[in-house]
Residue frames as a rotation matrix with the C-alpha (Angstrom) as fourth column:
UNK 1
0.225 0.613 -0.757 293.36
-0.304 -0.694 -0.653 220.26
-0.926 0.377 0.030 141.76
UNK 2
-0.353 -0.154 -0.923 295.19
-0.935 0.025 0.354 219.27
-0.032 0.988 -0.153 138.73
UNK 3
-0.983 -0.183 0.019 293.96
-0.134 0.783 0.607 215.85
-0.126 0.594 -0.794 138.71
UNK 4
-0.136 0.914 0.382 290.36
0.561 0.389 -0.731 216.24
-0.816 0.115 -0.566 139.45
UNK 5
0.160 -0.210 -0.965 291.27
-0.766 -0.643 0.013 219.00
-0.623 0.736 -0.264 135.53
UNK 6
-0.604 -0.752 0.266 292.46
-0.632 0.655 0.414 215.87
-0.485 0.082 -0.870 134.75
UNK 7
-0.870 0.428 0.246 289.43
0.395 0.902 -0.172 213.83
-0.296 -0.052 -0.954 135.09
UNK 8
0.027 0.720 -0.694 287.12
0.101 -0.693 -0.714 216.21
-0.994 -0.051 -0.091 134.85
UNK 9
-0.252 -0.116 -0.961 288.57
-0.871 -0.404 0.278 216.49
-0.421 0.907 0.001 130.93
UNK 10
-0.988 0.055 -0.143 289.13
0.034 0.988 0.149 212.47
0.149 0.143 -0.978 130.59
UNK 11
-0.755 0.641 -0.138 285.05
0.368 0.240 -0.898 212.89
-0.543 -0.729 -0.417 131.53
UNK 12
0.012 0.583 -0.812 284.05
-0.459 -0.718 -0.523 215.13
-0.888 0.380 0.259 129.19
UNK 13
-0.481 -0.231 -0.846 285.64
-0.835 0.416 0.361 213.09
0.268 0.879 -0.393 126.37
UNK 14
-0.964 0.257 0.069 283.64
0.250 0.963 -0.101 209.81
-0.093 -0.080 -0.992 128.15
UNK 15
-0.086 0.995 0.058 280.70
0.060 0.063 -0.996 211.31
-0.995 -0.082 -0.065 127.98
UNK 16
-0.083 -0.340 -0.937 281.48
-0.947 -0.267 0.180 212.31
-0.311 0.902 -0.300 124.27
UNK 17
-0.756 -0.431 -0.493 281.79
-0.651 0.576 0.494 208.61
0.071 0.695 -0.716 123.90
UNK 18
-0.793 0.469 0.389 279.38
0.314 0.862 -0.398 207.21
-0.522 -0.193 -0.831 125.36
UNK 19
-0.100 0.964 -0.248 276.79
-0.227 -0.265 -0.937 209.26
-0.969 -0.037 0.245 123.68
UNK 20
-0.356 -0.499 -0.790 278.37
-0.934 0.182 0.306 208.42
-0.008 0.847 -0.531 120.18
UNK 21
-0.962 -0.221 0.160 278.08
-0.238 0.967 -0.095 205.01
-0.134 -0.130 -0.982 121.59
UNK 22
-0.535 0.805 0.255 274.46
0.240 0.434 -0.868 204.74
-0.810 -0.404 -0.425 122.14
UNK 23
-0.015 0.612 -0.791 273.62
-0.729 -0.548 -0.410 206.70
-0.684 0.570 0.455 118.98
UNK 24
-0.578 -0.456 -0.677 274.82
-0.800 0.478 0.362 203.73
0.158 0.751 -0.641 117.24
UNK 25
0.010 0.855 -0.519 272.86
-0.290 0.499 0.817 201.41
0.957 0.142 0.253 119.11
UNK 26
-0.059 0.165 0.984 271.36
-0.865 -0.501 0.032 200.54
0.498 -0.850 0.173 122.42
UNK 27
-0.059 0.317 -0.947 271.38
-0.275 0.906 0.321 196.97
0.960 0.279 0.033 123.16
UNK 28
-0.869 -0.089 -0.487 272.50
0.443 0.301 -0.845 196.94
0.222 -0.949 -0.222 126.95
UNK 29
-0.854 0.514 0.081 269.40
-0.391 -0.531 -0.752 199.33
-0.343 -0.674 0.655 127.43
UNK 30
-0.185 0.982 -0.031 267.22
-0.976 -0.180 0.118 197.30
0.111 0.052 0.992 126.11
UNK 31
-0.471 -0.507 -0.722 268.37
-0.291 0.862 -0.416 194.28
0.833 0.014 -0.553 127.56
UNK 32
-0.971 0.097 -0.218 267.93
0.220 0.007 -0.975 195.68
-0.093 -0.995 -0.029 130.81
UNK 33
-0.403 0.907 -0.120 264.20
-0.910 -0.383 0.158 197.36
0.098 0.173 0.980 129.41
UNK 34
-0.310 0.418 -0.854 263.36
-0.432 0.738 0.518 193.47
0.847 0.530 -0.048 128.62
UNK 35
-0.598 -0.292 -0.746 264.35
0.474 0.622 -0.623 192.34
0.646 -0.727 -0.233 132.12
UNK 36
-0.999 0.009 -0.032 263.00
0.021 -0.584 -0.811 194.75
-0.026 -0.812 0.583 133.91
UNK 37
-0.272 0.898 -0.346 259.26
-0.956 -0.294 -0.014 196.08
-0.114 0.327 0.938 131.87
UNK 38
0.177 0.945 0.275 256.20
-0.223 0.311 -0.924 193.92
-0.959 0.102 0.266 130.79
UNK 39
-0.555 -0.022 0.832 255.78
0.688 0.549 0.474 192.84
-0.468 0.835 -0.289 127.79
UNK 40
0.715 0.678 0.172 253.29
0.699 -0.693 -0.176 196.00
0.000 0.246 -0.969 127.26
UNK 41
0.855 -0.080 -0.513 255.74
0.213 -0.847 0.488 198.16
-0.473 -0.526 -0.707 128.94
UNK 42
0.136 -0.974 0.182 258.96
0.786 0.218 0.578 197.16
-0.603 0.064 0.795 126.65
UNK 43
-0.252 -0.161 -0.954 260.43
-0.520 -0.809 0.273 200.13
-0.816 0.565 0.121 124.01
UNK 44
0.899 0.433 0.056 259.59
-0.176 0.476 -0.861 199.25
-0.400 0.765 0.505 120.47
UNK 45
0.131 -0.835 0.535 261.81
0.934 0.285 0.215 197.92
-0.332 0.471 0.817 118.00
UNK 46
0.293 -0.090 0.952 262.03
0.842 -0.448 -0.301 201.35
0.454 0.889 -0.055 116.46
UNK 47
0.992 -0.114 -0.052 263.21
-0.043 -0.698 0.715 203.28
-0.118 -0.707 -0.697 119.79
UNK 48
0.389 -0.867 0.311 266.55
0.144 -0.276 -0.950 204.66
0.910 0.415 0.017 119.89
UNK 49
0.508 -0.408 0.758 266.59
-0.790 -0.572 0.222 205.81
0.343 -0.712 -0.613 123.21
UNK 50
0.245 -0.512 -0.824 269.41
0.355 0.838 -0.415 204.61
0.902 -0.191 0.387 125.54
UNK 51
0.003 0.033 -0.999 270.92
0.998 -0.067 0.001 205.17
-0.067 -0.997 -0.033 128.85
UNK 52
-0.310 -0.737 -0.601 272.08
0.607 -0.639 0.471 208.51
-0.732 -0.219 0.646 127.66
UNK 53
-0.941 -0.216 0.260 270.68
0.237 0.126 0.963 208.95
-0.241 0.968 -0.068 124.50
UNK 54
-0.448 0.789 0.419 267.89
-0.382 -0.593 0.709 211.28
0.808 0.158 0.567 124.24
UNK 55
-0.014 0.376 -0.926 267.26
0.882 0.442 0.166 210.84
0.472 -0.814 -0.338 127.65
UNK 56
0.878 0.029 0.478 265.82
-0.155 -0.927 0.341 214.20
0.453 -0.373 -0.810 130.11
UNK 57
-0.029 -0.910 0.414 268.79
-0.708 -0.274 -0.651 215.63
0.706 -0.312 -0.636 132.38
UNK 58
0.175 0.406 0.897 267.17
-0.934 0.358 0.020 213.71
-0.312 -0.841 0.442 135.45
UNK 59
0.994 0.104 0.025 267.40
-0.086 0.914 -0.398 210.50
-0.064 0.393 0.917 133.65
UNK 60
0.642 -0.763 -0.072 271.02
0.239 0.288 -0.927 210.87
0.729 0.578 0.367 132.52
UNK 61
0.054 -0.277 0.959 271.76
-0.835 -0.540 -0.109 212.16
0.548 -0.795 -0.260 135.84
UNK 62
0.622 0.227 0.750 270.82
-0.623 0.723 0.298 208.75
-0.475 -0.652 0.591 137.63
UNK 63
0.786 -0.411 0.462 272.13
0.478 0.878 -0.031 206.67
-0.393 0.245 0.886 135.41
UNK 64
0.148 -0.963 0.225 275.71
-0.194 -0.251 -0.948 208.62
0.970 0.097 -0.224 134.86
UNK 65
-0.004 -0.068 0.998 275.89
-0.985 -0.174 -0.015 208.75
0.175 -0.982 -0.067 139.05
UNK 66
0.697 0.391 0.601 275.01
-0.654 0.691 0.309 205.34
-0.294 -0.608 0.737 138.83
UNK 67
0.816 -0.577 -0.048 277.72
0.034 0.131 -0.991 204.22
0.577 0.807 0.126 136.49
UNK 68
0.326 -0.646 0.690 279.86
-0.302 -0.763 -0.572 205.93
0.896 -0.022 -0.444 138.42
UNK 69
0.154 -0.127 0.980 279.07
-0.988 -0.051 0.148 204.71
0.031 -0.991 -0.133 141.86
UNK 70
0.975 -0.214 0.064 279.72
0.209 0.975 0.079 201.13
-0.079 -0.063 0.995 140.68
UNK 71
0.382 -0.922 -0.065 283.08
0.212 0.155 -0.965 201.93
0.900 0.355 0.255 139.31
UNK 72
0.167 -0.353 0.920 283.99
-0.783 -0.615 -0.094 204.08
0.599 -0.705 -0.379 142.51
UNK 73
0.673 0.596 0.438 282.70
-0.723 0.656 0.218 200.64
-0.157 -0.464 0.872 144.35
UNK 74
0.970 -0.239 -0.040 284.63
0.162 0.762 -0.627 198.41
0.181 0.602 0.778 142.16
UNK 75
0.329 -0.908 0.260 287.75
0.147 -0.222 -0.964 200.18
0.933 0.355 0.061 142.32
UNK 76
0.260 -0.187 0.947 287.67
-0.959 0.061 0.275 200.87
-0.109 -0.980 -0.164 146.82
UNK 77
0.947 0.014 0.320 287.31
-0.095 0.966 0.239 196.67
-0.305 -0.257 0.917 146.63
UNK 78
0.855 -0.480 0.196 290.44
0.518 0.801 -0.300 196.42
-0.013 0.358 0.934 144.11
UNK 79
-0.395 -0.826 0.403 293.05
0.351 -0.541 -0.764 199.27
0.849 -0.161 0.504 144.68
UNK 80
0.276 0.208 -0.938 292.78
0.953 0.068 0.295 199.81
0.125 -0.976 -0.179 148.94
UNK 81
-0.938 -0.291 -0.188 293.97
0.305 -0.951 -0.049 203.66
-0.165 -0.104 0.981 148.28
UNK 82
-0.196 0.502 -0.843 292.04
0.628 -0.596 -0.501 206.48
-0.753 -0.627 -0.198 148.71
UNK 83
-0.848 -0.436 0.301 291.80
0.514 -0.538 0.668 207.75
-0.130 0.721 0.681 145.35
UNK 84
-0.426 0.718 0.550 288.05
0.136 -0.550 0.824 208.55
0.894 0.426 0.137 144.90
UNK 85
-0.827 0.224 -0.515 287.07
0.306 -0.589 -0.748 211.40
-0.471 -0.777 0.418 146.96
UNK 86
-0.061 0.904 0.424 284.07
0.802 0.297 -0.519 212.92
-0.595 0.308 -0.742 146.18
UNK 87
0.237 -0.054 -0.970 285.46
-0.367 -0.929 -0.038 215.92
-0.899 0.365 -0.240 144.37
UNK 88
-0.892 -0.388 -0.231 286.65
-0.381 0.373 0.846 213.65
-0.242 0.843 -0.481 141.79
UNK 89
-0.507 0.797 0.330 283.11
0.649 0.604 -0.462 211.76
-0.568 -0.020 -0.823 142.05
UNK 90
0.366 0.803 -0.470 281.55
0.608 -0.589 -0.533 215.11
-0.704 -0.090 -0.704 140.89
UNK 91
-0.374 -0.569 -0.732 284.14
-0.625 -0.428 0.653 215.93
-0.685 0.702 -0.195 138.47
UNK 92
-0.834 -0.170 0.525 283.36
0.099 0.890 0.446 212.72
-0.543 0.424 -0.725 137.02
UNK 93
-0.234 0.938 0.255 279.42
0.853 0.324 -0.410 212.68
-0.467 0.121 -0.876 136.83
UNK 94
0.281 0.083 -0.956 279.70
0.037 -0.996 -0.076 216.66
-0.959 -0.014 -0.283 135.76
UNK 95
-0.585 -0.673 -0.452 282.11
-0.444 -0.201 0.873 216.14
-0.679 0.712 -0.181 133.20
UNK 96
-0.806 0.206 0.554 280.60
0.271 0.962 0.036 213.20
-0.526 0.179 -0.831 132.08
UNK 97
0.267 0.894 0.359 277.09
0.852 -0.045 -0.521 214.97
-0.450 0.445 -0.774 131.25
UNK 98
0.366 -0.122 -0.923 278.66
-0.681 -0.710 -0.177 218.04
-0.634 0.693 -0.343 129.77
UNK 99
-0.905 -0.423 0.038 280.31
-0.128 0.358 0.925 215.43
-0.405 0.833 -0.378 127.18
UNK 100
-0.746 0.365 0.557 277.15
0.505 0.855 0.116 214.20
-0.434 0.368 -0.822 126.43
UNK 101
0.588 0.508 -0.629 275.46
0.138 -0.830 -0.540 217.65
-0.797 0.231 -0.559 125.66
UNK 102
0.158 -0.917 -0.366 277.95
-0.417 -0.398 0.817 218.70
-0.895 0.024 -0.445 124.33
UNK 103
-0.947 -0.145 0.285 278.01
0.157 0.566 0.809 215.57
-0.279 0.811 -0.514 121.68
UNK 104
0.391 0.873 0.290 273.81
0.873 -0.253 -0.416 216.09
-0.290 0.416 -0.862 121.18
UNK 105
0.323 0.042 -0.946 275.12
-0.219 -0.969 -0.117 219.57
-0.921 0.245 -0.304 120.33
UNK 106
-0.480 -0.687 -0.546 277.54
-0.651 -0.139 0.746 218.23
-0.588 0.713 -0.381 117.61
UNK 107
-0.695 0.464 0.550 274.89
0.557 0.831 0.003 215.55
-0.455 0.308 -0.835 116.37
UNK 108
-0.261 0.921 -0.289 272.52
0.759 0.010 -0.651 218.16
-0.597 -0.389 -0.702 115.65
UNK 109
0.246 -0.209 -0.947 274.18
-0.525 -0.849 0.052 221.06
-0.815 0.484 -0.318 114.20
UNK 110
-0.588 -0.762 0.272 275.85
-0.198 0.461 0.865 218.13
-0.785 0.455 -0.421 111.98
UNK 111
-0.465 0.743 0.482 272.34
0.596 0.665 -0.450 217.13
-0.655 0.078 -0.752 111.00
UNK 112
0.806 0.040 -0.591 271.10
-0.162 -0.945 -0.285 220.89
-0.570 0.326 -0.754 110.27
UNK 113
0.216 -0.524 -0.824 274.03
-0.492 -0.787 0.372 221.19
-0.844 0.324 -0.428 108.24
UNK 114
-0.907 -0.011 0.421 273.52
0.214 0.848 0.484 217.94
-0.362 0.529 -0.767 105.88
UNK 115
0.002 0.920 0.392 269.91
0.927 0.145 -0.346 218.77
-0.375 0.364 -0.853 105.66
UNK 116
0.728 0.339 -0.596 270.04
0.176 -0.932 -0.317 222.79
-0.663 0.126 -0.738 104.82
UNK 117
0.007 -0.867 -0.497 273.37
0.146 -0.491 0.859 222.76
-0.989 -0.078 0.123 102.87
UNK 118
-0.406 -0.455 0.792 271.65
0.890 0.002 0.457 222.70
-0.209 0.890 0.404 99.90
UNK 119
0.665 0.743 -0.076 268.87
0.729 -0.624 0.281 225.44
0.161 -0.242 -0.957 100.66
UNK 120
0.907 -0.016 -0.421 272.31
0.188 -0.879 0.438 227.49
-0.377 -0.476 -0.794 101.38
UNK 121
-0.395 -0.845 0.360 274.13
0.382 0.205 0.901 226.99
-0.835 0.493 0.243 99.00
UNK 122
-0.078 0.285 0.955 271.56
0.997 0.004 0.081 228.25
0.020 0.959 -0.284 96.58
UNK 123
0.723 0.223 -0.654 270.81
0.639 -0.578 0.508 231.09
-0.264 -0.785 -0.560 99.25
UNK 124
0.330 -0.803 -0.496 274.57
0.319 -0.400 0.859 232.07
-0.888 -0.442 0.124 98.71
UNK 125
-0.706 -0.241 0.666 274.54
0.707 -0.171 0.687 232.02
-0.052 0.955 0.291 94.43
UNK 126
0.530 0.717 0.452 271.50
0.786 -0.615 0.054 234.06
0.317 0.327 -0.890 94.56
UNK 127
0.875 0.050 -0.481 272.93
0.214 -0.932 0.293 236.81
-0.434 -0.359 -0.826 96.90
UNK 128
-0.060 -0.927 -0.369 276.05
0.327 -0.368 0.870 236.65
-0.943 -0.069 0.326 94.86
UNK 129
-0.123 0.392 0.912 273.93
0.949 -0.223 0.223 236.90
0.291 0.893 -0.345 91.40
UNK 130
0.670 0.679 0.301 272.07
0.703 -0.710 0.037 239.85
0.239 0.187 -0.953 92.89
UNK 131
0.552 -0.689 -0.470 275.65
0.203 -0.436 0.877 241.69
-0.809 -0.580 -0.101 94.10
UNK 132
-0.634 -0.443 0.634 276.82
0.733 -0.082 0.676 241.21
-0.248 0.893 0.377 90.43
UNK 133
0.108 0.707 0.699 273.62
0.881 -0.394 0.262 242.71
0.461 0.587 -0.665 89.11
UNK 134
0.800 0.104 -0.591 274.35
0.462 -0.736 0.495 245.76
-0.383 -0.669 -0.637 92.21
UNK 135
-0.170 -0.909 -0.381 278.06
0.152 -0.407 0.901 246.35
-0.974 0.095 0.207 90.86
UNK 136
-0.579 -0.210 0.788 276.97
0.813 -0.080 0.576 246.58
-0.058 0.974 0.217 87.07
UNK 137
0.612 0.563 0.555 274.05
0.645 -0.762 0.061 249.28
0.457 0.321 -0.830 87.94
UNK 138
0.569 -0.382 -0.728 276.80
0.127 -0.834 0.537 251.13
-0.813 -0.398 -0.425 89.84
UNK 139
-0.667 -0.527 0.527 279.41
0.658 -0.086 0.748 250.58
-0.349 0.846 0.404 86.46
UNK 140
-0.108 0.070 0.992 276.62
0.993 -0.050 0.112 252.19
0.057 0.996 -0.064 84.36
UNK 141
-0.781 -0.421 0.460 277.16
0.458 -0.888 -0.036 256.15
0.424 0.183 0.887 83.84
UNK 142
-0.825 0.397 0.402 273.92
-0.542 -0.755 -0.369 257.33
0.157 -0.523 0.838 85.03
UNK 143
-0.634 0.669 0.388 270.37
0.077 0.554 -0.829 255.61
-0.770 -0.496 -0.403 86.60
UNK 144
-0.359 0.831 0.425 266.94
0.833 0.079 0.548 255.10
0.421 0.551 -0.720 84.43
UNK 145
0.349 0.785 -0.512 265.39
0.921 -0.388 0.034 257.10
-0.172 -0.484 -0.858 87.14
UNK 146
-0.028 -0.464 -0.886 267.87
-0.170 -0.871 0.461 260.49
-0.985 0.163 -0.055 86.49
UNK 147
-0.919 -0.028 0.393 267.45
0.394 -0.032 0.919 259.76
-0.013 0.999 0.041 82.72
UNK 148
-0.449 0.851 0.271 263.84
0.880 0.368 0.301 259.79
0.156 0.374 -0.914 83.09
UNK 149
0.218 0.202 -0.955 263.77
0.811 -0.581 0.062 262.87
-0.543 -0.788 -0.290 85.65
UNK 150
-0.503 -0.597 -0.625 265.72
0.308 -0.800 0.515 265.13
-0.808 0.067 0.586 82.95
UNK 151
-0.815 0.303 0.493 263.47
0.565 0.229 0.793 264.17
0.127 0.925 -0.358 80.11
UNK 152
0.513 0.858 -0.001 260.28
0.764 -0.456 0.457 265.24
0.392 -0.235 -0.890 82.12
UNK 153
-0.113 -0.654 -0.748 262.58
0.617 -0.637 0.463 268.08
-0.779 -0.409 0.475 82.99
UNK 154
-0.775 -0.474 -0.417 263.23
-0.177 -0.471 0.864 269.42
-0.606 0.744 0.281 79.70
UNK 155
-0.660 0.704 0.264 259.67
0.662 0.378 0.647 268.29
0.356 0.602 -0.715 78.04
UNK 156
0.003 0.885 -0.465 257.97
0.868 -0.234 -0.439 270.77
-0.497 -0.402 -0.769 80.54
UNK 157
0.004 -0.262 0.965 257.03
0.882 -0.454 -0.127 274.31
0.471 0.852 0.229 78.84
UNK 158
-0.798 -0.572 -0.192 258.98
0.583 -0.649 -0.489 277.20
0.155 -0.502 0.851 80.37
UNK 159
0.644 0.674 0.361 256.44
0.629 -0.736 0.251 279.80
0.435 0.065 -0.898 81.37
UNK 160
-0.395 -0.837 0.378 257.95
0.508 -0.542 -0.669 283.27
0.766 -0.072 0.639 81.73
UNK 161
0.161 -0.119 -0.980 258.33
0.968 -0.172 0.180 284.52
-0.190 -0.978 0.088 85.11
UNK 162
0.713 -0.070 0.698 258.52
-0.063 -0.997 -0.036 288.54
0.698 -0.018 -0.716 85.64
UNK 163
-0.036 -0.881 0.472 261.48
-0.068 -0.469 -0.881 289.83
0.997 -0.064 -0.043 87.18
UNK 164
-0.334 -0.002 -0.943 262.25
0.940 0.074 -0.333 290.10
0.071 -0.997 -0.023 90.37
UNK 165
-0.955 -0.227 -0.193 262.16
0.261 -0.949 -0.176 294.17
-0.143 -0.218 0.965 89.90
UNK 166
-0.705 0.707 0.061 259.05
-0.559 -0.607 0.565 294.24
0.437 0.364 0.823 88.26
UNK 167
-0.101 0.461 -0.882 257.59
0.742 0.626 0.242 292.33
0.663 -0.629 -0.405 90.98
UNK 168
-0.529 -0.402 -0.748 258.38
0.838 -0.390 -0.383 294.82
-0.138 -0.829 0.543 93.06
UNK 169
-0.985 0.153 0.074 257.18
-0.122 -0.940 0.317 297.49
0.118 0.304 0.945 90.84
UNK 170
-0.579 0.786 0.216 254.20
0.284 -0.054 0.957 295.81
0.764 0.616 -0.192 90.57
UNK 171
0.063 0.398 -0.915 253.48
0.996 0.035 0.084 295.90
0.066 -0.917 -0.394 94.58
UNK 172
0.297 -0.240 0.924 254.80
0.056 -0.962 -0.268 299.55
0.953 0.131 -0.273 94.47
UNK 173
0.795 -0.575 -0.194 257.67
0.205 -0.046 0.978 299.11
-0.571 -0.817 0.081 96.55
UNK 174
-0.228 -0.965 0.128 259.81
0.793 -0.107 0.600 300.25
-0.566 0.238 0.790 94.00
């Protein structure tokens, strides 16, 4: 258990690289694109994609598994132990595409945050302008609107009101 924890981390950090890798540039995949496709069918000079590299899950699935199953291959021929079982195989190829999510996650958010940081940065002076401007109308002693409210208060003209008693009298209930 602890080593396929082992590998299973060491996996996560290879997929981590390789996807780093390919963002940088793709040359083995389009080596193999050249060898393989038409002359119609090749990627353009302006593709990025790579084995890994903005590639669907299915895609990076085959070709991590495949990756893998050479090395596994390679490694029965030159060390006659038993080391790769297939729980490690599946640690591997597992790990391997969570790194590489994982890194599209951190490409992306990195991106978003290079491209928006000035748009929130202004975002953040405004709401601290308008939080000043909130704490000086609480500083000042009383609102416009309760200034205004006492004026039209005190501007209206009193009309006298009869009594309560001589209400009463007037109903003759008293």
């Amino acid at each position: 258990m602890t080593l396929e924890l082992i590998v299973f981390i060491g996996a996560i950090l290879f997929g981590i690289f390789l996807y780093w890798r390919e963002s940088k540039g793709n040359g083995l995949y389009r080596f193999f694109n050249k060898i393989i496709n038409s002359k119609e069918l090749q990627m353009k000079p302006y593709d990025k994609t790579g084995f890994v590299y903005q590639q669907t899950f299915l895609l990076r699935l085959v070709f991590v598994g495949f990756l893998f199953l050479i090395g596994i291959v390679i490694v029965r021929f030159l060390i006659p132990i038993d080391i790769a079982t297939i729980s490690i195989f599946a640690s591997m190829i597992v790990g391997t595409l969570i790194g590489t999510y994982l890194a599209n996650f951190i490409f992306k958010s990195s991106a978003v945050i290079d491209e928006k940081s000035d748009s929130i940065e202004d975002m953040v002076q405004e709401t601290f302008e308008k939080g000043k401007d909130f704490i000086e109308d609480l500083k000042n002693e009383k609102p416009k609107v309760i200034k205004e409210a006492k004026k039209e208060i005190a501007n209206e003209p009193k009309v006298e009101e009869k009594s309560a008693r001589e209400r009463l009298k007037d109903k003759g209930l008293l």
